[in-house]
C-alpha positions in Angstrom: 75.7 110.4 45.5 73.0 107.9 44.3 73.3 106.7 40.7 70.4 105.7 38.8 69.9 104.7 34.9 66.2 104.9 34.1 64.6 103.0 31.6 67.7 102.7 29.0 68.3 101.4 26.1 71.3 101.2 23.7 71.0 99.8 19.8 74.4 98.5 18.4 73.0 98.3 14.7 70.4 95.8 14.7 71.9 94.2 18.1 70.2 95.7 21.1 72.9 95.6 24.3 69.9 97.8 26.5 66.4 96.8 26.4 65.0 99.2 28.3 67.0 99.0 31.6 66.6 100.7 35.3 68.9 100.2 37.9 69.1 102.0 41.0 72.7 102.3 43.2 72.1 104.3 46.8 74.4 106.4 47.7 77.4 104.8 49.5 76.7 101.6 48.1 78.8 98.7 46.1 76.7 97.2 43.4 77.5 94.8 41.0 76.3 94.3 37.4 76.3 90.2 37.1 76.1 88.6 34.0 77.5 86.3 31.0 79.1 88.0 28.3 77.1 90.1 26.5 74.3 91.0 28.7 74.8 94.3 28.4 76.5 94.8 31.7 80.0 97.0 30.4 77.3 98.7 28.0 75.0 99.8 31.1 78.7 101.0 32.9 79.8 103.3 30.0 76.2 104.6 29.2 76.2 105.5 33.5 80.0 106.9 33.0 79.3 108.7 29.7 81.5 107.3 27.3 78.3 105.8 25.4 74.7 107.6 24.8 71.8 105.7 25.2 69.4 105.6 22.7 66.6 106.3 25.0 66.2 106.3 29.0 68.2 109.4 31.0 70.9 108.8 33.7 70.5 110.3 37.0 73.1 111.3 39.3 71.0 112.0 42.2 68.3 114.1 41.4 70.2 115.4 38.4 70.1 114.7 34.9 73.2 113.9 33.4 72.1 112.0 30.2 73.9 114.8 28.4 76.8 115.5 29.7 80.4 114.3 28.8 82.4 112.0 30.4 84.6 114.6 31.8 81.6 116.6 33.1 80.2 114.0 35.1 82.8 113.6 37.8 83.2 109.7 37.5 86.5 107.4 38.5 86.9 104.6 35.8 88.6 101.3 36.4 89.6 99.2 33.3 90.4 95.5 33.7 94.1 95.9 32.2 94.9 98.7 34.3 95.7 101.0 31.9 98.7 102.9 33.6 101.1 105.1 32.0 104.2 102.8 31.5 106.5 105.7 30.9 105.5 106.9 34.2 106.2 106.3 37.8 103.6 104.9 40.4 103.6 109.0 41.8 103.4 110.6 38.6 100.2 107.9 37.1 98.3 108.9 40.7 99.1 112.7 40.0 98.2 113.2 36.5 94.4 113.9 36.8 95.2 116.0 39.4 97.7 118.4 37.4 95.0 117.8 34.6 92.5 119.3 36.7 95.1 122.0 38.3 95.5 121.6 41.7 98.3 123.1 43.5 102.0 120.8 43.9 101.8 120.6 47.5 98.0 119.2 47.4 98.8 117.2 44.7 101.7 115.5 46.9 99.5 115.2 49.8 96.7 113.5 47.9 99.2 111.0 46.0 101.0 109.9 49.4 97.6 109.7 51.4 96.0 107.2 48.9 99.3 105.6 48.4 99.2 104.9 52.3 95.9 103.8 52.2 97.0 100.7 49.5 100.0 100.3 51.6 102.3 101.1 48.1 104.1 104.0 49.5 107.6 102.3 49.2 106.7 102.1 45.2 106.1 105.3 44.4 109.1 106.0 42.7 108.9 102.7 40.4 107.2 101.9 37.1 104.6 99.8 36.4 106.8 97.1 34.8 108.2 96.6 38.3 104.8 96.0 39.9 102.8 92.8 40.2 99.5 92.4 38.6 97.8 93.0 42.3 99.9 96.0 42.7 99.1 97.9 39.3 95.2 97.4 39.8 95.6 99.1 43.6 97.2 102.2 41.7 95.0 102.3 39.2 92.3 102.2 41.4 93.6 104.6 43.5 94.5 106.7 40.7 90.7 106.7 39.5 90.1 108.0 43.3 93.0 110.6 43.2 90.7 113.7 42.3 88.0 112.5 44.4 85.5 111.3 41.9 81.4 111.1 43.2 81.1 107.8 42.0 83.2 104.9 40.8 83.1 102.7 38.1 85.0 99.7 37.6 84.9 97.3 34.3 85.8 93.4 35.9 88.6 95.3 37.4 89.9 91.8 38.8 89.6 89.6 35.6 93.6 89.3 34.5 94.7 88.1 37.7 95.3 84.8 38.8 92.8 83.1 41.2 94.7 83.6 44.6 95.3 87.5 43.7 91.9 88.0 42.9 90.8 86.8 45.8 92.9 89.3 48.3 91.8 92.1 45.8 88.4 91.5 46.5 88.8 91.7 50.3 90.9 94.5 50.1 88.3 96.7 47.5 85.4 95.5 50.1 87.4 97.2 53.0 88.2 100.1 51.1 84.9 100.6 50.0 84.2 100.6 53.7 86.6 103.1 54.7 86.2 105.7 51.7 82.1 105.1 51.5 82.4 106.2 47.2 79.2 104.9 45.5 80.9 102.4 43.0 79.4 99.9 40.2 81.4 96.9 39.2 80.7 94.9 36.4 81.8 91.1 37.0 80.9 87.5 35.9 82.0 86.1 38.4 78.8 85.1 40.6 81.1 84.6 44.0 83.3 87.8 43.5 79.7 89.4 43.7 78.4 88.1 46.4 81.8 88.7 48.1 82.3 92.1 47.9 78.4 93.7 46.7 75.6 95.4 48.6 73.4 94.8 46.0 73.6 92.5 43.5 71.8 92.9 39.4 71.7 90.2 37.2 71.7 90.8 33.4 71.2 89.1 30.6 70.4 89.7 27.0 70.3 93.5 28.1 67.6 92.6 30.5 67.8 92.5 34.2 66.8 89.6 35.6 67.0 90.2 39.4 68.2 92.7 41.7 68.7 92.1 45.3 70.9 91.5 48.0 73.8 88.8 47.6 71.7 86.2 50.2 68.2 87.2 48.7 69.5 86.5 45.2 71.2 83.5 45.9 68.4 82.2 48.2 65.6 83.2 46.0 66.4 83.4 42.0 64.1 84.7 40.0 63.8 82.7 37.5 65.6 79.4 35.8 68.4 81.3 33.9 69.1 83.0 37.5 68.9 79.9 39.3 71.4 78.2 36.7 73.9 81.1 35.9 74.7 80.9 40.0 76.7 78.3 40.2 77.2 74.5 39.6 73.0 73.6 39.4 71.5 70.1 37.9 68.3 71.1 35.3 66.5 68.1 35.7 63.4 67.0 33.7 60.5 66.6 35.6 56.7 66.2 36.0 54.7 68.2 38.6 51.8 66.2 40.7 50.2 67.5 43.6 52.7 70.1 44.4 55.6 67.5 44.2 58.6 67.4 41.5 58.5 63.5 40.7 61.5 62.2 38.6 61.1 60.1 35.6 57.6 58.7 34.0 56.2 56.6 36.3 58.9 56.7 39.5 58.7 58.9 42.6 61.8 60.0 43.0 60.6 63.4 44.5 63.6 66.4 44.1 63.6 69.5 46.7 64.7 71.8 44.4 62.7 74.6 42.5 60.0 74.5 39.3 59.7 77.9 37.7 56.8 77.9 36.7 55.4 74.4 35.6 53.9 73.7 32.1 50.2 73.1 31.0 51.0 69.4 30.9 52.8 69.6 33.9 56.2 68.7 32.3 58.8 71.3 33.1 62.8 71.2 34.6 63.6 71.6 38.1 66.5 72.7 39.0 68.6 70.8 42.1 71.6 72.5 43.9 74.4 69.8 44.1 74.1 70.6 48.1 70.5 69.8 48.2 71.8 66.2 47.4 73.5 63.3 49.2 75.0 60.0 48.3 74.2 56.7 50.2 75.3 53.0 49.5 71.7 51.4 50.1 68.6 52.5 49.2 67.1 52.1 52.6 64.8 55.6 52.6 63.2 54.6 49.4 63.3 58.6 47.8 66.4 58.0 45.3 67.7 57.1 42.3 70.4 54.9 41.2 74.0 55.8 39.6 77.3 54.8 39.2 80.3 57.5 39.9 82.2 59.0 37.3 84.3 61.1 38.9 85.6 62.6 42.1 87.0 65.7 42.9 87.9 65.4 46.9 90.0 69.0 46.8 88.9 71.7 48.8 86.1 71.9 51.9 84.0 70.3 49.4 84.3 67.1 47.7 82.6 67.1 44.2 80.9 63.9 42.8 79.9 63.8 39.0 77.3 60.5 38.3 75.9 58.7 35.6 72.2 58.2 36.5 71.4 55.4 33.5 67.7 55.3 34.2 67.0 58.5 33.6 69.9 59.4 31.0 71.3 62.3 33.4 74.7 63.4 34.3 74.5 64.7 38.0 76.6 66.5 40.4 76.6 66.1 44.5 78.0 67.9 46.8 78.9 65.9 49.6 81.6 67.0 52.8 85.1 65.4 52.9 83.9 63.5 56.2 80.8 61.9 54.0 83.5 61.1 51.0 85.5 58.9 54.0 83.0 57.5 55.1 81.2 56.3 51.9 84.9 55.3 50.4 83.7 56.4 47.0 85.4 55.2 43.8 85.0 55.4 39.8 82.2 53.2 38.2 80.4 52.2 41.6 76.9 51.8 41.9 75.6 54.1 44.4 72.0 55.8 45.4 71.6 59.8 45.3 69.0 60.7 47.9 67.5 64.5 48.6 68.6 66.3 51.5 67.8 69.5 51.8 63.6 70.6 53.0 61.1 71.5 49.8 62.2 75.1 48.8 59.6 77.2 47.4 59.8 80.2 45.1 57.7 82.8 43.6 56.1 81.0 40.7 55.8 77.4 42.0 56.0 75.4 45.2 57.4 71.9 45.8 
């Protein structure tokens, strides 16, 4: 069952959370909506699930027009961050409820609540409450709940976003290999850039009720769009720069040349580049020439990445570098050293400019 919201947009008052919107999910896929707050991305989910009507634009569920119909017409499994289970209920009777809403016979309602409750390996809790569950545990059953009466499409509002860092991670495998298993065409809304590219087919970016980009997780990642794109993704540095000859040249006279992308240079050839921390590297001499002076402000050596914050004085700019835990060793890095950040990575082009 493909989804598809065509052209949509949705007024609060004078705020507009839809600015004319289309979106496209295949059939089988995982997409997720990408965004800051306020983008419009929970907006876009209810307006698909019916729980909000667009002001203009229609909603199709295949080649069917469901702009009009309710919520409980359209067939949809919803997902709320704070799980929203029945407390006075047990784990069985929260899976089972939209089945007895919906009639189905006792003994298929038992098979269908103990299948699911296998598949989420919570069969031993199905005779608890959801005080007695952890945070993981009660976003499986409501997830599996929303599956119960075997919805044609699944929607889920940052269905990770109260749990702690290490739970969210396992979550994220386990709904990517249940998605894999079950095949459901589900939307997730998230603003989390890596639990999108972790678990999506297809990834849209939006902001301001706009989408920016649509794509899959490497195409988005490798090619952004545009500057707000290129900076929601992660850790970037926005650096001021002047474009000559094709080249991004640092400062007003230097020739510190950056690899990273221009989008879309100015009439007086002043505009910002912006530099992945990667696309950087740290040396004690400046023996290639290509770099720029700083002193260190700060390291962060946890993880498989060691992350460098420095003070660039000539240029008035705070930048980060990503360097490897082998380089960090080797350079012996400390606070308030003078060191010289060099470009690594090749000249990356993009749609509206090349460097």
């Amino acid at each position: 069952m493909s989804i598809t919201a065509q052209n949509v947009t949705k007024r609060f008052g004078d705020f507009v959370a839809l600015d004319d919107v289309t979106v496209e999910c295949p059939a089988g896929e995982l997409v997720a909506l990408l965004g800051p707050s306020g983008g419009g991305k929970t907006t876009l989910l209810r307006v698909i699930a019916g729980l909000e009507v667009p002001d203009s634009g229609t909603v199709l569920f295949k080649d069917d027009d469901i702009t009009k119909h309710s919520a409980r017409d359209r067939n949809v499994g919803f997902v709320f961050q704070h799980y929203a289970l029945f407390r006075h209920m047990t784990v069985f009777e929260n899976v089972a409820f939209g089945l007895r809403v919906r009639k189905w016979a006792e003994p298929r309602v038992r098979d269908r609540v103990l299948e699911l409750l296998r598949l989420v390996r919570l069969e031993e809790k199905a005779g608890l409450y959801p005080a007695n569950l952890s945070g993981g545990q009660k976003q499986r059953i409501a997830l599996v709940r929303a599956l119960a009466p075997e919805p044609k499409v699944m929607l889920l509002d940052e269905p990770f976003g109260a749990l702690d860092a290490k739970v969210r991670s396992e979550l994220r495998d386990w709904l990517r290999r249940l998605h894999n298993e079950l095949h459901v065409t589900s939307i997730f809304v998230t603003h989390d850039q890596e639990e999108a590219f972790e678990v999506a087919d297809r990834v849209v970016v939006l902001n301001k009720g706009r989408v920016e980009q649509t794509g899959a997780p490497v195409e988005v990642f490798e090619r952004p769009a545009n500057g707000f794109v290129m900076d929601f993704l992660g850790n970037v540095n926005k650096l001021p720069v002047r474009v000559e000859g094709g080249r991004a040249l640092l400062g007003e006279t230097g020739t510190v040349e950056l690899p990273g992308r221009v989008f879309g240079a100015s009439e007086n050839g002043r505009t910002d580049a912006y530099v992945r921390p990667h696309e950087l590297d740290l040396a004690r001499t400046a023996d290639g020439g290509n770099c720029l002076l700083a002193r260190v402000l700060h390291v962060n050596p946890a993880g498989s990445v060691v992350k460098v914050r420095l003070w660039a004085e000539d240029f008035g700019l705070m930048i980060n570098v990503d360097i490897t835990p082998e380089r960090y060793r080797a350079l012996a890095l400390k606070p308030t050293e003078p060191v010289y950040i060099t470009p690594k990575a090749e000249a990356v082009s993009d749609t509206d400019y090349a460097i």
